[in-house]
C-alpha positions as CSV (number, residue, x, y, z in Angstrom):
1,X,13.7,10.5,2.9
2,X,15.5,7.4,4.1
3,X,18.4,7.9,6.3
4,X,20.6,4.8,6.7
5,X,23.6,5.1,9.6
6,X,26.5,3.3,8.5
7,X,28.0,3.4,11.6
8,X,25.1,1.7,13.8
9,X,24.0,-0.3,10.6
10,X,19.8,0.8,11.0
11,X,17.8,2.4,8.2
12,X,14.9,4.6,8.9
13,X,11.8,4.7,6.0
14,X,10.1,7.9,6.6
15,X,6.0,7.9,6.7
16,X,3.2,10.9,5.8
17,X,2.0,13.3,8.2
18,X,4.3,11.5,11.1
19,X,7.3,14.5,11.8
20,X,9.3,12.8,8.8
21,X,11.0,16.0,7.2
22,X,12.5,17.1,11.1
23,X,13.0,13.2,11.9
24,X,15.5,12.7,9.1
25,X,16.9,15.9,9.8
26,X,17.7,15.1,13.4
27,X,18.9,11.7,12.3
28,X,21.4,12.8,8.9
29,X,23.4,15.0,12.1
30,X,24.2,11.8,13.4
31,X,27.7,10.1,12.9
32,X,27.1,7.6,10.4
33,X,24.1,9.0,8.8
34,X,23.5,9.2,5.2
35,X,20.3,9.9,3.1
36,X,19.7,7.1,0.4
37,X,16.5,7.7,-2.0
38,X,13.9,10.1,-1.7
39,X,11.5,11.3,1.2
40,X,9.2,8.4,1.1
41,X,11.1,5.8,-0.7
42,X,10.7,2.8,0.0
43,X,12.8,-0.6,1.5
44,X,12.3,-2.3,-1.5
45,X,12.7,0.3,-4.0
46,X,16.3,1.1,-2.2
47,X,17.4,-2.8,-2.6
48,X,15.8,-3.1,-5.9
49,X,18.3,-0.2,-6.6
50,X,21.3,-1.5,-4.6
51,X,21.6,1.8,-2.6
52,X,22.2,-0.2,0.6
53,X,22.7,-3.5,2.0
54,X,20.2,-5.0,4.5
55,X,20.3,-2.9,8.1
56,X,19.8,-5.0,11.1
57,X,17.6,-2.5,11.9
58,X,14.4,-0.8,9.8
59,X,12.4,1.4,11.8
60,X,9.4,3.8,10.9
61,X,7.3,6.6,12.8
62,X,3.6,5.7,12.6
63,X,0.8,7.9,14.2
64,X,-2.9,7.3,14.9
65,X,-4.9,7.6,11.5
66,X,-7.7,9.6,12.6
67,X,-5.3,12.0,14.6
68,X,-3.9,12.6,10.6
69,X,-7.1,13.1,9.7
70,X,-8.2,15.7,12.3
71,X,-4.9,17.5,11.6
72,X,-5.9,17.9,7.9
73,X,-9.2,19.1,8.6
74,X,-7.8,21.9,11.2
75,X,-4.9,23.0,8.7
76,X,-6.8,25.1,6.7
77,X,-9.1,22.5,5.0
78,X,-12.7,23.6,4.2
79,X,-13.1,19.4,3.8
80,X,-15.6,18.1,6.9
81,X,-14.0,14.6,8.0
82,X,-16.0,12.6,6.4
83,X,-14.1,14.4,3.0
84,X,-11.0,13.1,4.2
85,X,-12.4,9.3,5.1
86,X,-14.5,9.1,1.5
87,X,-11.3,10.1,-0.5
88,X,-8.7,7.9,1.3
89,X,-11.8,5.0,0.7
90,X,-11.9,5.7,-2.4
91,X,-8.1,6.0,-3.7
92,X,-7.5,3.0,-1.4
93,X,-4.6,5.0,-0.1
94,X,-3.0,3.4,2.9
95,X,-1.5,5.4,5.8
96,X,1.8,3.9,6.1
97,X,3.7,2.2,3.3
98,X,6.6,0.4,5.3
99,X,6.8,-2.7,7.4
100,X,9.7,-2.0,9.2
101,X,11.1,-4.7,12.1
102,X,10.2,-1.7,14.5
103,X,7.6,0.6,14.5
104,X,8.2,4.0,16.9
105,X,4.6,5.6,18.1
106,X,4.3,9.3,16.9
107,X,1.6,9.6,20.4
108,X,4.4,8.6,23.2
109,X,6.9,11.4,21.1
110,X,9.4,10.8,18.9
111,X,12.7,12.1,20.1
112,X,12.7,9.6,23.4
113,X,11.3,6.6,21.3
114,X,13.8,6.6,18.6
115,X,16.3,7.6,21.0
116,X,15.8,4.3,22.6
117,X,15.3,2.4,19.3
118,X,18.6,3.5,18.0
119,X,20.2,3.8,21.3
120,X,21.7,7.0,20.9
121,X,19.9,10.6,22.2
122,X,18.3,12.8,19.8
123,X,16.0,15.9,19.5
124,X,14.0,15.9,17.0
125,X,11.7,19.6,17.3
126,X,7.9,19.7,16.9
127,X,8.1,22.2,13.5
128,X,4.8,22.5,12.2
129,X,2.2,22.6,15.3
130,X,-1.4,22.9,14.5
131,X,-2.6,25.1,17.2
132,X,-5.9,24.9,15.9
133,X,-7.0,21.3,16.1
134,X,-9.0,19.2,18.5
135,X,-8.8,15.7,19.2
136,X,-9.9,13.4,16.8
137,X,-12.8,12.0,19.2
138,X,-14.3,15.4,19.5
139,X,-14.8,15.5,15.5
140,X,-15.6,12.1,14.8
141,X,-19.0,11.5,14.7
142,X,-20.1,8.1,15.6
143,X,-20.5,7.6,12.0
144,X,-17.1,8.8,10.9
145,X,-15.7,6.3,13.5
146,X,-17.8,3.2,12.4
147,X,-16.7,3.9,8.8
148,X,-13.3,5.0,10.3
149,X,-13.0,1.9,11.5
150,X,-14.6,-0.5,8.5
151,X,-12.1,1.2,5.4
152,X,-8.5,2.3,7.6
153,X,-6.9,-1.6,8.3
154,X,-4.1,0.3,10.3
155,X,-6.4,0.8,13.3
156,X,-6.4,-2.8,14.0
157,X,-3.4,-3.6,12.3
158,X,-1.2,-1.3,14.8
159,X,-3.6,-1.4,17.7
160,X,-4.9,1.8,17.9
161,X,-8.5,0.1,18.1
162,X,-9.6,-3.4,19.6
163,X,-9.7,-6.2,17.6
164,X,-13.3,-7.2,19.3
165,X,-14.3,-4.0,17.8
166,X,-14.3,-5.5,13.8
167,X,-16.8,-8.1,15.1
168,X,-19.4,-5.0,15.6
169,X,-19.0,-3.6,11.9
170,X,-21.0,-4.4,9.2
171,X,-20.9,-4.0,5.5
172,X,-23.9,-1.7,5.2
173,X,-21.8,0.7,7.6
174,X,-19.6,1.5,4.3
175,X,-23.2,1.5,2.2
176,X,-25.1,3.8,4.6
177,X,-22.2,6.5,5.2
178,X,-21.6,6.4,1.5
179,X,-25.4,7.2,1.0
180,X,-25.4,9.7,3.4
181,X,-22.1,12.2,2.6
182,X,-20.8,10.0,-0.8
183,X,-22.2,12.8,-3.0
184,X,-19.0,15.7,-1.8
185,X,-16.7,16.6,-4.5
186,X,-13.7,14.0,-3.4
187,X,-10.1,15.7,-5.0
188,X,-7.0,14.3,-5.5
């Protein structure tokens, strides 16, 4: 859902797996607020449709991939991680589909980041914990990371690994890990 306030003239493009449902929520009981398109619409697809006129402000919630990833393989998932790396390779599916002028970081928690983004206070409630799941570094294989880390541009692109890093990966990272777990069922 995209939310656009009126009032403080900012539009926030919702992202997968990053608190979007409660974020727009908390942000449509704001003065001002209106939503405009559907849950993941995007900036372009709301011009393209005239819904709204350009915000001073975009903003988007993005969190660490693999930190999706180990949340889809604790909620109930019978898919190992590498499951979850293959088919996102393989679809070429991207984690986030906005490039908003400010990104907020899901990690440092989302009510006091946008708060301070859109300079008004908000609470936006945790709703779906996962009780269950461990840190991504404790189910990553060294393998899952290399791979991880040679197919997901997002880690680099939004910092969440070193850029000195991509200098240590090589093509027959993909080839080997491919070789090694490529034969699982990959769905949807």
């Amino acid at each position: 859902m995209a939310v656009i306030n009126i009032d403080k003239n900012w539009l926030y493009l919702a992202e997968g797996y990053t608190g979007s449902r409660a974020t727009a929520e908390a942000l449509l009981k704001l003065p001002g607020s209106i939503n405009v398109g559907s849950h993941h619409e995007t900036w372009p697809s709301l011009k393209k449709r005239g819904v709204c006129s350009i915000p001073d402000l975009t903003f988007s919630v993005v969190r660490h991939p693999l930190d999706i990833i180990a949340t889809q393989c604790a909620k109930g998932s019978r898919h190992p991680v590498s499951h979850w790396l293959i088919r996102r390779y393989r679809h070429r599916d991207p984690f986030y589909f906005h490039r908003p002028n400010k990104i907020v970081r899901y990690e440092r928690g989302i009510s006091p980041e946008i708060s301070g983004v859109i300079e008004q206070n908000i609470d936006i409630p945790i709703r779906f914990p996962t009780p269950t799941k461990k840190p991504w570094k404790e189910i990553f294989t060294k393998g899952d990371y290399k791979f991880a880390c040679s197919t997901i541009p997002e880690l680099f692109t939004l910092g969440y690994v070193d850029w000195d890093v991509k200098s240590t990966l090589r093509a027959n990272d993909i080839d080997n890990y491919l070789k090694e777990h490529g034969d699982q069922k990959i769905h949807g």
